[in-house]
Structure formats: structure tokens, C-alpha cells
PASE-113262 format. One record per residue (C-alpha): residue in one letter; x, y, z. Coordinates in steps of 0.2 Angstrom, whole numbers, padded with zeros to 4 digits, always signed. Layout:
<nodes>
aXYZ/...
</nodes>
This chain:
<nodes>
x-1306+0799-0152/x-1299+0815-0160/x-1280+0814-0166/x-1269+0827-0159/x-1265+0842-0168/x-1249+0846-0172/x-1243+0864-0163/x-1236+0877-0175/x-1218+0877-0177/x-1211+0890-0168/x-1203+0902-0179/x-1221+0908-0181/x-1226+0924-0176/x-1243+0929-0171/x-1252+0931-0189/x-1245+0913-0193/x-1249+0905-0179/x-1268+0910-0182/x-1269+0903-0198/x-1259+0888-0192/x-1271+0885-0179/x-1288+0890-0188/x-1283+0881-0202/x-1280+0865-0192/x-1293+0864-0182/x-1305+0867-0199/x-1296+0855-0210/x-1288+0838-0208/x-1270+0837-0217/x-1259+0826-0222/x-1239+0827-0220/x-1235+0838-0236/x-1252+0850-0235/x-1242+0853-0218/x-1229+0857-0226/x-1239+0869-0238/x-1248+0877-0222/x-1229+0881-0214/x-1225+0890-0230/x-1242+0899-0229/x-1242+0902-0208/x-1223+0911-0212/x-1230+0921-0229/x-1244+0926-0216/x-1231+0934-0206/x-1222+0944-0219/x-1240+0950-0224/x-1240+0957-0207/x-1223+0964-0205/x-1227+0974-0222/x-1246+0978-0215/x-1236+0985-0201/x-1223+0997-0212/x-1238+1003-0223/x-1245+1012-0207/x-1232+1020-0203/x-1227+1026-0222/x-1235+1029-0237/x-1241+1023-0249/x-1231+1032-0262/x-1213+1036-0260/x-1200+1048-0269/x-1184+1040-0278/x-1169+1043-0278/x-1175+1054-0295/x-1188+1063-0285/x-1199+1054-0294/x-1215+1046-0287/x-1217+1027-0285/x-1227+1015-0276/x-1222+1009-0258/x-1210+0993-0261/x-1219+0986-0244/x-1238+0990-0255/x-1229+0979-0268/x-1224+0965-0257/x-1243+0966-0250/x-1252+0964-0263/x-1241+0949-0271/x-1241+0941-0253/x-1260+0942-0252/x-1261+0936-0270/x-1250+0920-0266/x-1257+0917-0248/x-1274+0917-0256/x-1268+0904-0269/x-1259+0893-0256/x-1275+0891-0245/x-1288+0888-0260/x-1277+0874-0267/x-1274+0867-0249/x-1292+0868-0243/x-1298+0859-0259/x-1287+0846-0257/x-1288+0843-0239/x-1303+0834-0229/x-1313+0848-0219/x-1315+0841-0203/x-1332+0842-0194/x-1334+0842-0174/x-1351+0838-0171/x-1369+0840-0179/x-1371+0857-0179/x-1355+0862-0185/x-1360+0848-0200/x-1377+0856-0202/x-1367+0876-0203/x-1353+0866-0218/x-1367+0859-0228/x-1380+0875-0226/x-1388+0871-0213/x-1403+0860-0210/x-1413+0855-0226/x-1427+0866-0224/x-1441+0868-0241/x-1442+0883-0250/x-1457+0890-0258/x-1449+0887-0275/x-1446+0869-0271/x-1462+0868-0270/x-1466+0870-0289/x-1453+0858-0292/
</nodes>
């Protein structure tokens, strides 16, 4: 018997509830990797909101100086992404991946054991 899931909370815009959702149907998590997936679900959302002002503006700006500088919204991107990417890795180590039925079992552990040439020699 499968446990329910717990919905996404709902100050989660569509980018977070994706990763909410993939991320709990992929992995079973305790109370504080919940926690950890909230913050991530809401950095997902902010990744998105600055996705969103990047294709509407460029990439570099002019200051106040006339000066070129990089978008601040490139900026916040590339930082998000850098943290997002660290959340999920140290959650997804930590967390137990959970597995449906056979096949999917066979797809996480690379498929069925099949013998290669170079076993052979072995």
C-alpha cells in the first residue's frame, strides 16, 4: 500500500509545483528533506520569474554611467541555477528513491543484467 503524498504548498507557482511533484513521486522524504524541496520548489519559481524578464530584455544593460553591465536578472539566474542544483543533489543523495514496480527498478539500476562481450574475458 502506497503512502499518500503530500500536495505542494500552495504559494507554488507552476515551475515549483513541477519539481514538487516530480520530485516526490521519484523520491521518498522525510519531514525536513520536505522542507529542503519547499525552499527548492519556491527557488524554482524565482528561476522562472527571471527566465521570463531575460526574454523580454537583454542580456547586457547600460548604467546609470552609460556603462555596460550584465542583466542583474542573468545574475540572479545563474546564482539560482547554481543553488537549485546544489539543493537537489544533496537532497536526492540523502533521500530513498522510490521504485513503482519492476520495470521502473530495472530502468534505476540499468536495466536488466544483460553480458557483454567484454565480460566475457573476464
Amino acid at each position: 500500500m502506497t503512502e499518500a503524498q503530500p500536495s505542494p504548498p500552495a504559494c507554488l507557482g507552476a515551475a515549483g509545483r513541477r519539481l514538487w511533484q516530480a520530485t516526490m513521486g521519484a523520491y521518498i522524504l522525510t519531514g525536513p528533506q520536505i522542507e529542503t524541496l519547499t525552499i527548492a520548489s519556491k527557488l524554482a519559481d524565482r528561476l522562472e520569474e527571471c527566465r521570463l524578464h531575460l526574454q523580454q530584455e537583454t542580456l547586457v544593460t547600460i548604467d546609470r554611467f552609460g556603462q555596460q553591465k550584465i542583466n542583474p536578472w542573468a545574475t540572479h539566474e545563474l546564482q539560482g541555477t547554481a543553488q537549485l542544483s546544489r539543493i537537489m543533489d544533496r537532497l536526492t543523495k540523502q533521500a530513498q528513491r522510490r521504485i513503482v514496480d519492476t520495470d521502473d527498478a530495472e530502468e534505476f539500476f540499468g536495466g536488466p543484467r544483460r553480458r557483454r562481450g567484454a565480460d566475457l574475458l573476464d
